[in-house]
C-alpha positions in Angstrom: 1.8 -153.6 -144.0 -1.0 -155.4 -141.7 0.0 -158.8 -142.5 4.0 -158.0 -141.8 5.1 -158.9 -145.2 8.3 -157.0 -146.3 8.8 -157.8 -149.2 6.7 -159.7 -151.7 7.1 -161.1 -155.8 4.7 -161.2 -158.4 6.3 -163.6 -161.8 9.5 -162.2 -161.5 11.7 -162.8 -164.5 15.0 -161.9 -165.3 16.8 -162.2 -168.4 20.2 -161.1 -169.6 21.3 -161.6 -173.2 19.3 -162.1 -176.4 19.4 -164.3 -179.1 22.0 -167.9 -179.1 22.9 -165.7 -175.5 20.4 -165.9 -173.5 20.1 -166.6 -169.9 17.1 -166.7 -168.3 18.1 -166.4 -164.2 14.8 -166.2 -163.0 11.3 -167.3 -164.1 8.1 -166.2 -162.6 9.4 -166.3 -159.0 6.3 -165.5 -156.6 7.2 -165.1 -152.7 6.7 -163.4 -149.6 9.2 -162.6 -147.0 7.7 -161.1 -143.4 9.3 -159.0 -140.8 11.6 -160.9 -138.1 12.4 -163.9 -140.5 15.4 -165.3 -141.0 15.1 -167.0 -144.7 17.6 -169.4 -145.9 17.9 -169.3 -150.1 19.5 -172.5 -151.2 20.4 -174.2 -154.2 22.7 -175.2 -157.1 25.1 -172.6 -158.6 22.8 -171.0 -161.7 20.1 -171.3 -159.9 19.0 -168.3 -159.6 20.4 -167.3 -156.0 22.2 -163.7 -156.1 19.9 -162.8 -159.0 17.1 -162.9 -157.0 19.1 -161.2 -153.7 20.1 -158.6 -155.8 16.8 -157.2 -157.2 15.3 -157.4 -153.3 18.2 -155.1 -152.8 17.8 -152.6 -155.4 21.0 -153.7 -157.1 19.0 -155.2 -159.9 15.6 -154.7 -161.7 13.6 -157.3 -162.6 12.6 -158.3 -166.9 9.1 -158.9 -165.9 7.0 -159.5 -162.8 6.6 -156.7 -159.4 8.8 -156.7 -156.3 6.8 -154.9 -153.3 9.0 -153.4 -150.6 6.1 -153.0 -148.0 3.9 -151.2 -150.3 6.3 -149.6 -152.6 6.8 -150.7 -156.0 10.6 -151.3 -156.3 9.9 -151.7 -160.3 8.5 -148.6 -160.6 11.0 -146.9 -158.9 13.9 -144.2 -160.6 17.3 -145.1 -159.8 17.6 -142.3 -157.4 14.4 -143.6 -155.7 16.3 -147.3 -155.8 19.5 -145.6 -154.4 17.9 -144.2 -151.3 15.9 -147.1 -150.7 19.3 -149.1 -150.4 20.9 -146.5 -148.6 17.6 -146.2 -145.5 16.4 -149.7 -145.9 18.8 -152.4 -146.8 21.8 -153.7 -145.3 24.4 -155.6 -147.3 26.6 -158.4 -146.8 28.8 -160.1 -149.1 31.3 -163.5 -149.4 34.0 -161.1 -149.2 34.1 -158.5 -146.9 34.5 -154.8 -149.1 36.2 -153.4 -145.4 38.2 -150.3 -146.7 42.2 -152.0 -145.7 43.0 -148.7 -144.5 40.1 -147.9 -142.4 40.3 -149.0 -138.8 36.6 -151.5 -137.9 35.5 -148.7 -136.5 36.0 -146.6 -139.2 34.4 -148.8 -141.5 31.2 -148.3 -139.5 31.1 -145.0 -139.5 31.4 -145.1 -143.7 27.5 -145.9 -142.7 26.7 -144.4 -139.4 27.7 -140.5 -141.3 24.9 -141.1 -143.8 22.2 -142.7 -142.3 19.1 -141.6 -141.4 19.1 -143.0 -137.9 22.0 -145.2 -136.8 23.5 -146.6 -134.2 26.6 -145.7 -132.7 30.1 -147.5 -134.3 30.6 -149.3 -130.9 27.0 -149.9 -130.5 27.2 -152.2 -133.9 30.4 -153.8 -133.0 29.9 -154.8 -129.8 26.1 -156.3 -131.2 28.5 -158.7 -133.4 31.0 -159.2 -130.6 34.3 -157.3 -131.9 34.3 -154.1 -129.1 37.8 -155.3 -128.7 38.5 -155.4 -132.4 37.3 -151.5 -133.1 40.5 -150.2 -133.4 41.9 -152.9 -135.6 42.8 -152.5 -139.3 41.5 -155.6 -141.7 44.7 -156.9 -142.0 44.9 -157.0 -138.1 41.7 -159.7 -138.2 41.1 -163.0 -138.6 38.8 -163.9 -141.6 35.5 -163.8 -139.4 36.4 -161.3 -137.5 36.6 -159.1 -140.5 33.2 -160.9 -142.0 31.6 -159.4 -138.6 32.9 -156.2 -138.9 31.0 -156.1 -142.3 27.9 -157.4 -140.4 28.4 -154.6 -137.8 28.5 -152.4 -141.3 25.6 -153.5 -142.4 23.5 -153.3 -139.1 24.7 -150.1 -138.0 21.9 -148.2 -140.5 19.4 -150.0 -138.3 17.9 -151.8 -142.0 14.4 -153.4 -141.9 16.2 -156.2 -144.4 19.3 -157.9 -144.0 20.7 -159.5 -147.3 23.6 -162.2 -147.0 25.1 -163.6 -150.2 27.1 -166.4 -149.2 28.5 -165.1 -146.2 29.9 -168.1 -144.5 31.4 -169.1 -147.9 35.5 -168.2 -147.3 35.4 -169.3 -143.6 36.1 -172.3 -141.6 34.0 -173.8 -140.1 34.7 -172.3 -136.4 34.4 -168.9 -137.8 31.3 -169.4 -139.7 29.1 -170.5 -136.9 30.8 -167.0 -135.0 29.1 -165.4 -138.5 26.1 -167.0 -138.0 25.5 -167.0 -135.0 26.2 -162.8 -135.3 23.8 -162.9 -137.9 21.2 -165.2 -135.8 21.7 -162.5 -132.7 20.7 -159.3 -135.3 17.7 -161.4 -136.5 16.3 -162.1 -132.8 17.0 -158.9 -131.2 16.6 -155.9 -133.5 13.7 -158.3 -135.8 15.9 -157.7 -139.0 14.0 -159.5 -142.0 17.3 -162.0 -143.4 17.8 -163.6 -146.4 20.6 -165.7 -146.5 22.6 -167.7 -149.6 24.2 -170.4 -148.7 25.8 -173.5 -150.5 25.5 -175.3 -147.0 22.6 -177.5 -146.9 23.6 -177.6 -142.9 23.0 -173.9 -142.2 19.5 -174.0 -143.8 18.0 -175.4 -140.4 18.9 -171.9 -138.7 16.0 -170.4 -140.0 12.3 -170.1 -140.2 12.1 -170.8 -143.7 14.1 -172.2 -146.9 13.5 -171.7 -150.4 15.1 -173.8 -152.4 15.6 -172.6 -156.2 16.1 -174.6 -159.1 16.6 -173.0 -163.3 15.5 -170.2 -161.9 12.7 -170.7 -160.2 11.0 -172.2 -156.8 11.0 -175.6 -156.7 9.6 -175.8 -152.9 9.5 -174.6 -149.5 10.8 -175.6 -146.7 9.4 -174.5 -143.1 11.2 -175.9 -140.1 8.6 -176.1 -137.4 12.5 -176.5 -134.8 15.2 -174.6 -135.7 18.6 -175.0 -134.2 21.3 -172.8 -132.6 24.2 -172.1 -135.1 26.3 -174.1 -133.1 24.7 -177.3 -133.9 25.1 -176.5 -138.0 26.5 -179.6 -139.2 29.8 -178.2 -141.9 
């Protein structure tokens, strides 16, 4: 797109139940995220967070409303339309981890690297989240960041226009999150990866361009910081 919008929503809804059950996650959420941003999601648990994450990444599909990827229509899209755009577009990472145990780091690259359209090398994606020296560890031979960057590394390695975090910091320390982050921070700057990022930290929303804070499901307001900081200034 001209205007370097990635993604963008139109009233999106999401309900699950029916009846005394249900749970409406989202109501009428209208965004637009643009390439090279680093976007900061934020608020209360229920508010509408990983529902919204997950039907940006395909893993969901919205009740009502349009999601645009560029200009593809994500809601009219088959689930083997939804799979491929996940597999060539999208890079995933979670609170916790998903490395395979018995896999080495570089190993768990390659899982990504042998199906992609255009990747980068195993080593190329490790050593872009600092862990060269780790590529020949197992999990269980990492600390707790160390095995959140390998899943970055993961995620990167398919070279994906969008990068979605859900609560990635969220089982680390405080030390080891602004390692994650700053990871994360590098990927955005240098290879222009459009981020979204959960986070419960109210601290680690002045890393990026933009926060969106949700409340009951919908956007309650925007946040732009005009100065962002380094992730080594995030306040824990």
């Amino acid at each position: 797109m001209r205007d370097g919008i990635v993604f963008r929503t139109e009233g999106v809804t999401r309900v699950y139940g029916s009846g005394a059950g249900t749970v409406h996650a989202l109501r009428g959420v209208d965004l637009a995220l643009r390439e090279g941003e680093m976007v900061v999601l934020l608020g209360a648990s229920g508010s509408g967070k990983s529902t919204l994450l997950n039907i940006l990444g395909g893993l969901d599909t919205p009740t009502a409303g349009r999601v645009m990827f560029r200009d593809r229509d994500l809601t009219r899209a088959t689930d083997a339309q939804l799979t491929a755009y996940r597999r060539d577009h999208v890079g995933f990472v979670f609170q916790f981890y998903n490395l395979v145990p018995s896999l080495t780091a570089r190993e768990n690259v390659a899982l990504v690297t042998e199906i992609s359209r255009d990747p980068m090398t195993p080593e190329a994606a490790l050593e872009r989240v600092g862990l060269s020296h780790r590529a020949h560890h197992f999990p269980a031979e990492m600390s707790g960041g160390e095995q959140q960057r390998a899943a970055i590394a993961r995620a990167i390695a398919k070279r994906p226009e969008v990068l979605l975090c859900d609560e990635p910091t969220g089982a680390l320390d405080s030390r080891t999150g602004v390692q994650v982050l700053e990871a994360l921070d590098q990927v955005n700057r240098e290879l222009g990866t459009a981020t979204v990022l959960i986070t419960h930290n109210a601290g680690i929303r002045r890393i990026a361009h933009r926060v969106i804070h949700l409340a009951d499901g919908a956007v309650a307001r925007i946040e732009v910081n005009a100065t962002r900081i380094p992730p080594s200034q995030v306040v824990w």
